[in-house]
C-alpha positions, 0 to 999 in steps of 0.5 A: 158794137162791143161784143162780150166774150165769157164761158160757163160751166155746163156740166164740169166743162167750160162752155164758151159763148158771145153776147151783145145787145139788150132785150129779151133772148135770141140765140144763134146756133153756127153749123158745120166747121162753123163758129160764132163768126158766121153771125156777125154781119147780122149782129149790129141790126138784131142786137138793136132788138135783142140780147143775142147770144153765140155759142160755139159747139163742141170741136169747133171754133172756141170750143175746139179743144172739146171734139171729144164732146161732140154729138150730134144725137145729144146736142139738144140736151147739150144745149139745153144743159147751157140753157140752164147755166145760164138761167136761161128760160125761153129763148128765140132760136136760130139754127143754121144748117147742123145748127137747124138740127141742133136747135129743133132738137132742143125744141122737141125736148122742150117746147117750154123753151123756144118760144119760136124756132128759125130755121136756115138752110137745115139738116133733117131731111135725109141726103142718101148720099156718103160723106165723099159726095157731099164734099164738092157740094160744101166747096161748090157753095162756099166758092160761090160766096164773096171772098171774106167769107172764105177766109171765114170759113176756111178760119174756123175749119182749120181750127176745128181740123179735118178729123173733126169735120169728117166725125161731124159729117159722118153723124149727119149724114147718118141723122134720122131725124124724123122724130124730132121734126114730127115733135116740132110744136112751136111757130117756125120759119124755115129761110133758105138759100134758093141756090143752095148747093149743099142743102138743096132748096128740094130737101127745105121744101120737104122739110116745110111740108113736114112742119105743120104750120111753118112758114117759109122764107127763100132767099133769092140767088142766094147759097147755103150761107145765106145770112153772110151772104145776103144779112139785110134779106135776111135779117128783115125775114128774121125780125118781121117773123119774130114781131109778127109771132110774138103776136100769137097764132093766127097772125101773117107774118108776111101779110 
């Protein structure tokens, strides 16, 4: 699988980002102390269907050097701003955990865009709690994956550095984002991780009921990285949602 590595200008900046495979757009948006690397044990099945596109968020991965960039409230419009350069017009798009906020963002703005929205493990609804409690949960989750994945993630949250990891916290924890879920108007599928500690499975349900019409997907004995942890489940939810609703409303997609 030969994966490309190119950048982009968005506005002034360079932009860095992944691409392999052909076939229409499906972009995948990491989380928090994340990069592209979170995706790659999905990328040999979905680039068989898709054109798939990574992009690294400002003060991580790639882009690490960019922290200052960094805003959560604006991440819609920064991707969106991609979009563009890119000459992008609609995409299918996944978002994990912050990523899931980034792309809901993205869709509330411009439901033109996305033609349909996969969310996993996502931010949205509020935790009401400090930064400091949610630094156990983060470790509890990563320590109950497989041990490549904690040099993956350990990886990517050294080159991002503490300072950018507590700003990115901070941001969300803070996030109110009641108004771009209740913006949401395109066919969603929500998958989550059934042991997620981080991002407890209570707040993707909340999330579910929140979303008018969208489906959900739970990944049994699975944590918070549940596309690391469990690729073929998880791809096959990802794919099957994408065939079926690409068929238009009205249409199981799990029937």
């Amino acid at each position: 699988m030969n994966i490309s590595k190119k950048t982009v200008q968005v506005n002034g900046w360079p932009v860095h980002y992944e691409v392999v495979g052909e076939g229409e757009p499906l972009v995948l948006v990491h989380g928090l102390s994340e990069s592209t690397r979170i995706w790659y044990k999905n990328l040999p099945v979905l680039a068989e269907h898709y054109r798939v596109y990574l992009i690294d968020l400002p003060g991580f991965g790639a882009m690490r050097k960019f922290h200052r960039h960094f805003n959560l409230a604006q991440s819609g419009a920064w991707l969106d701003g991609w979009m563009q350069a890119m000459g992008l017009e609609a995409i299918d798009l996944v978002g994990h955990s912050m990523g899931g906020y980034v792309s809901m963002a993205l869709a509330s703005m411009h439901p033109e865009k996305v033609k349909r929205l996969v969310l996993v493990d996502s931010i949205g609804i509020p935790f009401n709690l400090p930064v400091r409690r949610l630094v156990y949960p983060a470790l509890k989750a990563i320590g109950r994956t497989i041990p490549s994945f904690w040099l993956c993630i350990g990886y990517d949250y050294l080159r991002a550095g503490p300072t950018m990891a507590f700003n990115a916290s901070r941001q969300i924890v803070a996030l109110d984002a009641a108004s771009v879920i209740s913006a949401l108007r395109v066919p969603t599928l929500i998958i989550w991780g059934e042991n997620d500690d981080l991002v407890p499975f209570a707040l993707g349900r909340q999330l579910h009921e929140r979303l008018a019409g969208a489906r959900l997907c739970v990944l049994p004995g699975a944590n918070h990285f549940c596309m690391y942890e469990r690729p073929r489940e998880f791809n096959q939810a990802l794919l099957t949602f994408l065939r079926i609703a690409a068929k238009g409303p009205g249409v199981d997609a799990w029937g």
